[in-house]
C-alpha positions as CSV (number, residue, x, y, z in Angstrom):
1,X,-101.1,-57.3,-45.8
2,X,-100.2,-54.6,-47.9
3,X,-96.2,-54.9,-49.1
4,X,-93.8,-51.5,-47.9
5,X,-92.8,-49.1,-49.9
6,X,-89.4,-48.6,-50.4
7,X,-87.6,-45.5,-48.5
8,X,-86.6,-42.4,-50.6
9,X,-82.9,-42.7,-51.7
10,X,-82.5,-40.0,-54.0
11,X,-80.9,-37.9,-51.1
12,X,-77.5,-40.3,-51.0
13,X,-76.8,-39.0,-54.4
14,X,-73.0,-37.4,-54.9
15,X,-73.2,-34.4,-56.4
16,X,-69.9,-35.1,-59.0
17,X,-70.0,-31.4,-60.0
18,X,-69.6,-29.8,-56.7
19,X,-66.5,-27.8,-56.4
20,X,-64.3,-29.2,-52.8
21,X,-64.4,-27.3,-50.2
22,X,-60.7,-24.8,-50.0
23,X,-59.2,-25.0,-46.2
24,X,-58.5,-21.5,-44.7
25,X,-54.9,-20.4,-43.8
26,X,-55.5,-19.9,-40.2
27,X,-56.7,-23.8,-40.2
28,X,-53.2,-24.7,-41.2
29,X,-51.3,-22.4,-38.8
30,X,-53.3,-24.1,-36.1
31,X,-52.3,-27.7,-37.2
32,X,-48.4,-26.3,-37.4
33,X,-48.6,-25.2,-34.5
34,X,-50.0,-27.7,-32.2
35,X,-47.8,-30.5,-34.1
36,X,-44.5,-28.1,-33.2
37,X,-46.1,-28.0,-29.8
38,X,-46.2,-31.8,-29.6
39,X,-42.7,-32.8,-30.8
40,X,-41.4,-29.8,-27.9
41,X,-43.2,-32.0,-25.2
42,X,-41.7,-35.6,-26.9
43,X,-38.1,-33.5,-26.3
44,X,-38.6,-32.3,-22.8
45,X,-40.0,-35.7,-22.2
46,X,-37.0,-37.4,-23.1
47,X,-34.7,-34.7,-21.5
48,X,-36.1,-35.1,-18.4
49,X,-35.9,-38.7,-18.6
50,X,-31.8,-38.3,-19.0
51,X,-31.7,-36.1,-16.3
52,X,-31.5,-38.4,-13.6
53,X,-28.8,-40.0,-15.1
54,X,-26.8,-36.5,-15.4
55,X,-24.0,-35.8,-12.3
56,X,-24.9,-32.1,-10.7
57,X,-21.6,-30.5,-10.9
58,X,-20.1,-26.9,-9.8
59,X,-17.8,-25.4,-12.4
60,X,-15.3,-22.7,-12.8
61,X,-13.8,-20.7,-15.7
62,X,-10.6,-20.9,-16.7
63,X,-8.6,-17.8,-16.8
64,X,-6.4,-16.5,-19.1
65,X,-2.8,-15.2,-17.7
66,X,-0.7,-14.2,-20.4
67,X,1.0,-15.3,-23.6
68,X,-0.7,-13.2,-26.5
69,X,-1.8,-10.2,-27.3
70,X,-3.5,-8.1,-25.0
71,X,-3.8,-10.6,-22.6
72,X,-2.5,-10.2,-19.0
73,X,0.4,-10.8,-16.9
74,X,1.1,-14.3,-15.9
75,X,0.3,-14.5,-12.3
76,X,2.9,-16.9,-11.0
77,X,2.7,-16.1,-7.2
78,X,0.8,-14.8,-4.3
79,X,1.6,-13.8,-1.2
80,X,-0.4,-11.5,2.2
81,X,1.5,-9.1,4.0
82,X,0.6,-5.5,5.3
83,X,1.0,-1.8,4.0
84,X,3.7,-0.5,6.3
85,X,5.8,3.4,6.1
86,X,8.7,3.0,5.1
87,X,9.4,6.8,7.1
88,X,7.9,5.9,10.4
89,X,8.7,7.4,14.2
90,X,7.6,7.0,17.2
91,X,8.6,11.5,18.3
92,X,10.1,11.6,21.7
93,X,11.8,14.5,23.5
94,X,14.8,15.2,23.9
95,X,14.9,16.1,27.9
96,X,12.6,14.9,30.6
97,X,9.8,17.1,31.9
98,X,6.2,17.3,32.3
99,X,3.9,17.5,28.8
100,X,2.1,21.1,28.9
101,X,1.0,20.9,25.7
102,X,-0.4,18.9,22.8
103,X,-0.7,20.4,19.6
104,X,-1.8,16.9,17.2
105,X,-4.7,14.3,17.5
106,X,-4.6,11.4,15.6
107,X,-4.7,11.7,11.5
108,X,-3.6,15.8,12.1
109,X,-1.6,16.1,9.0
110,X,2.1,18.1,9.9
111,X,4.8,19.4,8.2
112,X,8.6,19.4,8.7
113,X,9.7,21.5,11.7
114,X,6.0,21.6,13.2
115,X,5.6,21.7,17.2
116,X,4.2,19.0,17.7
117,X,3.7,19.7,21.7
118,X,5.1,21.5,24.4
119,X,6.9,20.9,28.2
120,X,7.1,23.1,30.9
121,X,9.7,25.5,30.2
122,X,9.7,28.5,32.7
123,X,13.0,27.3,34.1
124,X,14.4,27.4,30.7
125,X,12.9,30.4,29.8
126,X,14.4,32.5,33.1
127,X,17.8,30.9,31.9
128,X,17.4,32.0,28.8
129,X,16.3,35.5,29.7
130,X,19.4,35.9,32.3
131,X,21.6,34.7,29.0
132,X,20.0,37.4,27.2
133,X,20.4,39.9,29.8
134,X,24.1,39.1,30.7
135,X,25.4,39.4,27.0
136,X,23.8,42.6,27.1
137,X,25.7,44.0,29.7
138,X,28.8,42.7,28.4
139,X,27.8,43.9,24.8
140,X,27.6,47.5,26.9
141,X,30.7,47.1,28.7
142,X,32.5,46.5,25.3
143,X,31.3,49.6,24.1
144,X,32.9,51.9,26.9
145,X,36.0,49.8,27.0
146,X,36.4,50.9,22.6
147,X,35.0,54.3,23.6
148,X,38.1,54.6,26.6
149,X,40.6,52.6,23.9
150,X,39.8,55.6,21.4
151,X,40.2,58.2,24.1
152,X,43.2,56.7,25.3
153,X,44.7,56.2,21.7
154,X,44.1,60.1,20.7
155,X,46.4,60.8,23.7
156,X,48.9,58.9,23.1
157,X,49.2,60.4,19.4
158,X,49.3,64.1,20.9
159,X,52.0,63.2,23.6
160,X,53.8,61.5,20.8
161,X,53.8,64.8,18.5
162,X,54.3,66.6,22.0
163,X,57.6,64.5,22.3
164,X,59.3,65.1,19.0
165,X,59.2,68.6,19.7
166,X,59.9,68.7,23.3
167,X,56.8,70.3,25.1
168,X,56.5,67.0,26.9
169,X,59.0,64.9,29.2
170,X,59.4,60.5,28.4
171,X,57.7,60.5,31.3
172,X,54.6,61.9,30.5
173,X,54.7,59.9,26.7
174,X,55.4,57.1,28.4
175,X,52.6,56.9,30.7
176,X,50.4,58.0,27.5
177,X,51.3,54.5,25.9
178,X,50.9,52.5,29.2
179,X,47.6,53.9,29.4
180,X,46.6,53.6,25.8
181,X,47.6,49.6,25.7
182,X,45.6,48.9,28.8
183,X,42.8,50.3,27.0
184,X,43.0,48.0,24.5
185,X,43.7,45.0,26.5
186,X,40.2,45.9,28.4
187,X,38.5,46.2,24.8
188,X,40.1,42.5,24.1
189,X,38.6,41.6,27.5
190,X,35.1,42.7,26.7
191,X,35.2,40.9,23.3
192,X,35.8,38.0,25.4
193,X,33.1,38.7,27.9
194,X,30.8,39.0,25.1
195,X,31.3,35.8,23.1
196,X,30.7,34.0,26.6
197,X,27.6,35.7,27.3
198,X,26.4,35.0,23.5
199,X,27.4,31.2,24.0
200,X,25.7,31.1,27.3
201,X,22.8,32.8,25.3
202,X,22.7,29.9,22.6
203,X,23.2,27.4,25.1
204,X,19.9,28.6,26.8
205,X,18.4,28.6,23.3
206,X,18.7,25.5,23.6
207,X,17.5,24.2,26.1
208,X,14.7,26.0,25.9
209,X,14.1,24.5,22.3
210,X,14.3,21.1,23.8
211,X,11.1,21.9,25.2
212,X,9.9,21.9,21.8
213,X,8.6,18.6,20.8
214,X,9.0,18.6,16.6
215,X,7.7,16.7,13.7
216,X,11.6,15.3,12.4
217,X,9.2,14.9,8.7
218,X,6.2,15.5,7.4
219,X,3.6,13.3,7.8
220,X,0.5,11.9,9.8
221,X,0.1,11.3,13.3
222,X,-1.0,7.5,13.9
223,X,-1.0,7.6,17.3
224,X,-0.8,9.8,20.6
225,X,1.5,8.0,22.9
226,X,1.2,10.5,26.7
227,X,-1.2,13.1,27.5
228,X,-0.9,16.3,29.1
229,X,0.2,16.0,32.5
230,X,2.3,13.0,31.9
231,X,5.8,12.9,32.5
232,X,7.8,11.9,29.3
233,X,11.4,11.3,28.9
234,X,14.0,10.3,26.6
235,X,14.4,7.0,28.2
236,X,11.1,5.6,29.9
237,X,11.1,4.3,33.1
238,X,10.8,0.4,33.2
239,X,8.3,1.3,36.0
240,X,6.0,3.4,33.1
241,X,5.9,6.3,35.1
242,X,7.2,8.1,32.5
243,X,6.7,8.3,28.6
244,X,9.3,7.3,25.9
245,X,7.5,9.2,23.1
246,X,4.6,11.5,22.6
247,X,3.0,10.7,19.2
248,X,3.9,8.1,16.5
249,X,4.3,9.7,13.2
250,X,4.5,8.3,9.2
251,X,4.9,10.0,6.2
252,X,1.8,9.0,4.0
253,X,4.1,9.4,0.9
254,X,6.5,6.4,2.0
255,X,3.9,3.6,1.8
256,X,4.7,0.2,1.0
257,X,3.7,-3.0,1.2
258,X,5.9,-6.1,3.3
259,X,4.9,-9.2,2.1
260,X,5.8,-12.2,3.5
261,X,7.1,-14.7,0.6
262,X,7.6,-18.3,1.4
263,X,11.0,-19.8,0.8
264,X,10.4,-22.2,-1.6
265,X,8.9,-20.0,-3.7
266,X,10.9,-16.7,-3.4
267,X,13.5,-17.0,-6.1
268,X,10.8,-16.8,-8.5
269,X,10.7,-12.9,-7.6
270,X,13.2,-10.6,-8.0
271,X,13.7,-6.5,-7.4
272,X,12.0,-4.5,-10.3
273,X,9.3,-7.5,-10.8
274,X,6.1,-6.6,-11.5
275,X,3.1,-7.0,-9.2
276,X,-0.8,-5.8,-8.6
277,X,-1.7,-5.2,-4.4
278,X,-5.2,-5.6,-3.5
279,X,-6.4,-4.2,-0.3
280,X,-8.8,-6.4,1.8
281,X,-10.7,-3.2,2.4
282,X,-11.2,-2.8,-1.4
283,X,-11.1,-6.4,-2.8
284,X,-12.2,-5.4,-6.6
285,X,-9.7,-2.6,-7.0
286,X,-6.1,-3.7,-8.0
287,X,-2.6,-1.2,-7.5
288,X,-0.1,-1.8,-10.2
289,X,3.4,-2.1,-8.4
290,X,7.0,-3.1,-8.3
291,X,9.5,-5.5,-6.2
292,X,11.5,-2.9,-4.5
293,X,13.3,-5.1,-2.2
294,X,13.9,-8.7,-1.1
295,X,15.4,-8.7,2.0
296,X,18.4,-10.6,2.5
297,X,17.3,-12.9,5.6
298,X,14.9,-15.6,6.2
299,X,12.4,-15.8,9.3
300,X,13.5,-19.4,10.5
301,X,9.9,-19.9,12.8
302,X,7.3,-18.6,9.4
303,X,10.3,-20.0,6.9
304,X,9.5,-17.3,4.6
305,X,11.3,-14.3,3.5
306,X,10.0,-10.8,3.6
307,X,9.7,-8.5,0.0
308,X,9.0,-5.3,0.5
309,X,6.5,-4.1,-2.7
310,X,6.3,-0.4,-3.4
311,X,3.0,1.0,-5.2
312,X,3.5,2.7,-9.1
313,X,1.4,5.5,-7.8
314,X,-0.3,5.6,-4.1
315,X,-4.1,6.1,-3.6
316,X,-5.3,8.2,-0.5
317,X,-7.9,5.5,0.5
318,X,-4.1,3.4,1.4
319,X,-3.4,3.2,4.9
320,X,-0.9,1.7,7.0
321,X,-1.2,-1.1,8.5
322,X,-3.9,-2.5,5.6
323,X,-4.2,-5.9,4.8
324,X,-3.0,-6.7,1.5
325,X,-2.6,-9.9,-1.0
326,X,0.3,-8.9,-3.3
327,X,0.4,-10.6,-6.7
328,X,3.8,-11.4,-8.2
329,X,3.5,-11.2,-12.2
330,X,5.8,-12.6,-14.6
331,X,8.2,-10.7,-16.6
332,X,6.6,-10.1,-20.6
333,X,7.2,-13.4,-22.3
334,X,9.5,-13.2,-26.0
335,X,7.6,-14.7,-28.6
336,X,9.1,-17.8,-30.6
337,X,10.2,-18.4,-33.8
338,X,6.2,-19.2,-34.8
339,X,5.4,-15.8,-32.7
340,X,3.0,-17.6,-30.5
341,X,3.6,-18.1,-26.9
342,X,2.3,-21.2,-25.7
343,X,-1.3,-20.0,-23.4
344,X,-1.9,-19.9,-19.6
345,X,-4.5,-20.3,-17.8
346,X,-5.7,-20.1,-14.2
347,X,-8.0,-22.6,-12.4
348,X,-8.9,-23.7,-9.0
349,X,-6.6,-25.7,-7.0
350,X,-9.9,-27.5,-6.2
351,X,-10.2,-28.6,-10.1
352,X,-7.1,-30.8,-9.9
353,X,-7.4,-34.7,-9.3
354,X,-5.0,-37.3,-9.7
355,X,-6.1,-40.1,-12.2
356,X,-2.9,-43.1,-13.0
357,X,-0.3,-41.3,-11.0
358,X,-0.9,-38.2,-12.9
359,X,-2.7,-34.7,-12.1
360,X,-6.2,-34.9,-14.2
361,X,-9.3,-32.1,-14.6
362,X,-12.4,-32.6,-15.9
363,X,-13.6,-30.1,-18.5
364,X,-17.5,-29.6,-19.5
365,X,-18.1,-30.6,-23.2
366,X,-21.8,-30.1,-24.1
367,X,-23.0,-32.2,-21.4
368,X,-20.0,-34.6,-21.2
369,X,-17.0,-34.5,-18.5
370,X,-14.0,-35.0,-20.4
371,X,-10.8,-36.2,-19.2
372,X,-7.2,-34.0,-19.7
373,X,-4.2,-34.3,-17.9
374,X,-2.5,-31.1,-16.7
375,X,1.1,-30.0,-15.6
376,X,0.2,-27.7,-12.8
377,X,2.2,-25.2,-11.2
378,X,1.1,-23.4,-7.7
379,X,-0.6,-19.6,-8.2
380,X,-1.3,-18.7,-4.3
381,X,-2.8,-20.6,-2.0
382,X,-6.2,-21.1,-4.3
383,X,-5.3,-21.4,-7.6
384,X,-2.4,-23.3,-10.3
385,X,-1.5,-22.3,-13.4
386,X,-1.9,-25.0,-16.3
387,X,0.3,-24.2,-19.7
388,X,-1.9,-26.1,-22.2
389,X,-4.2,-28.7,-22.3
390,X,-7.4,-26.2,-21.3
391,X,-7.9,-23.3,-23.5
392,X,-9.3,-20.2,-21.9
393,X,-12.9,-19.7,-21.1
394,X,-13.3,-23.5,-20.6
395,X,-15.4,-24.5,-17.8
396,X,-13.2,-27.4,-15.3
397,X,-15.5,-29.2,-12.7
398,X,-14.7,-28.2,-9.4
399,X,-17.2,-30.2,-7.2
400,X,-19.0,-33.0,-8.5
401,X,-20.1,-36.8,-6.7
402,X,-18.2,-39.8,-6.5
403,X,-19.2,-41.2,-10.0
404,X,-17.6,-39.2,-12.1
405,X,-15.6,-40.0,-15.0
406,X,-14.4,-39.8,-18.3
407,X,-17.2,-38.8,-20.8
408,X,-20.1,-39.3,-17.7
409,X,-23.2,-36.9,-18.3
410,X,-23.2,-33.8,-16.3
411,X,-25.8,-31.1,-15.1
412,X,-24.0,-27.9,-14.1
413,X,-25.7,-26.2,-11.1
């Protein structure tokens, strides 16, 4: 046997003055990159791992309400009610009869003084006419009774000069004067005659007026109350065959609001206060306004007492009889000694809970609940005001499950 020959090893040889190979930048952006990419995962792994352990909750801001600086109005009380006219009439006549005319329709804007519709009137009229024409005649008769009184007054001056130089007898001056006083006394008699027939002229006037159905303001009909046709009087009939009124009228420049306050809560308002209205029509506008009144008498079956709120400066798009939520805002607070005023804020009535006797809310920190305890006061039927303890723009639980406590992990929805 011939012996192998042994393999070629030369190629295994290191090259010791070779330079190394130089790694390209993009190489290392890659590496960076997919190692940021890995430690990301490792942290939404763990995240989601916590997350079942985390109590969904709903949350709500806290909202600031006065105390510093361009900071708003304490709102210490709420209250609904209705925007009512203050100037408001339901326009009846003012003698019975049969509704010819109608002049209005609902939302026709009148003035003062406008006819707002019309009775039958021709008996009226003919009265009037007959006035007219009598206090002419007796304003004719006056005029020859002054034209006969003249006449008769010149003669008795010439039988007077007549006399005192004895061309005439007493006889004849003396039935001169006789004649010349009745004269008068028939002038005095037509003057009479004639302030009759002129009374019995503005007595007709009258009456025939009364046929006249007026606006007593200006305003805006809210309602038609008879048609034409209908019989209205003064005083309906208990029967309803005749009407009490023919329109209902307000003046649109009167508008207030009557909100009903309740009693434990009304001497927190007084006249002059300051308060917002929002309309239920227009629930993200708000209507500076003022107390104007606080009626002096409480409803015993609602036990509340009504306020009547008048707006800084009305708004066309008010109506009467809106629905309204008034807002009662507290009076500018002084500042202290330090000249800071202690913060208010607004939360959720659904925030509070009661933890050791005491009224507690849970505040979101990070992803913690944390404990504080709260003096709340009532703010409408919704909300309370808290005076320290929460800052504002803090974020109190408002919903949440059983479990919760102080310091317990918390998701917010």
């Amino acid at each position: 046997m011939t012996a192998e020959r042994p393999s070629d090893l030369s190629g295994l040889r290191i090259d010791r003055d070779a330079k190394p190979e130089q790694s390209s930048p993009l190489r290392r952006i890659v590496w960076l990159g997919a190692a940021a990419l890995v430690l990301l995962a490792a942290a939404f792994f763990v995240y989601r791992a916590a997350l079942p352990n985390a109590l969904s909750v709903q949350v709500a801001r806290a909202e600031s309400l006065g105390g510093g600086p361009g900071q708003n109005a304490a709102e210490i009380l709420t209250a609904n009610g209705y925007v009512v006219a203050r100037q408001r009439a339901s326009v009846s006549t003012e003698v019975a009869g049969r509704l010819e005319r109608l002049l209005v329709e609902e939302g026709s804007r009148v003035k003062q003084g406008q006819v707002l519709g019309i009775l039958q009137n021709a008996d009226q009229r003919s009265a009037l006419e007959s006035a007219r024409a009598a206090l002419a005649s007796s304003e004719a008769g006056l005029a020859e009774a002054s034209a006969s009184a003249r006449e008769m007054s010149l003669a008795r001056s010439r039988s007077e000069q007549l006399h005192a130089k004895g061309l005439v007898s007493q006889a004849e001056l003396d039935r001169a004067i006789a004649a010349d006083d009745v004269a008068r006394a028939r002038v005095k008699s037509a003057e009479a005659a004639v302030k009759n027939a002129s009374a019995r002229v503005q007595s007709a006037q009258v009456d025939y007026d009364k046929t006249f159905v007026r606006a007593p303001f200006g305003g805006a009909v809210l309602r038609k109350e008879a048609e034409v046709g209908e019989i209205v009087s003064p005083v309906p009939s208990s029967g309803g065959l005749t009407r009490g009124a023919i329109v209902t009228m307000a003046n649109l420049a009167s508008l207030e609001v009557e909100a009903d306050v309740n009693e434990g809560y009304v001497s927190r308002v007084h006249e002059g206060m300051r308060a917002e209205i929002v309309l239920d029509a227009y629930p993200d506008e708000r209507f500076p306004a003022h107390v104007r009144q606080i009626v002096p008498t409480a409803d015993r079956q609602k036990a509340t007492v009504l306020v009547k709120v008048a707006f800084d400066r009305l708004d066309p798009r008010v109506l009467p009889e809106m629905g309204v939520k008034t807002t009662f805002l507290a009076d500018p607070a002084a500042p202290s000694e330090t000249g800071a005023v202690p913060a208010a804020v607004s939360i959720p009535k659904g925030a509070l809970r009661e933890a050791q006797g005491r009224a507690v809310v849970y505040v979101v920190e990070g992803n913690r609940a944390v404990l504080r305890g709260v003096s709340p006061r009532p703010l409408g039927q919704d909300r309370v005001i808290v005076s320290g303890g929460i800052a504002p723009g803090e974020m109190v639980i408002v919903e949440a499950p059983a479990g919760l406590s102080d310091k317990a992990r918390v998701k917010v929805k």
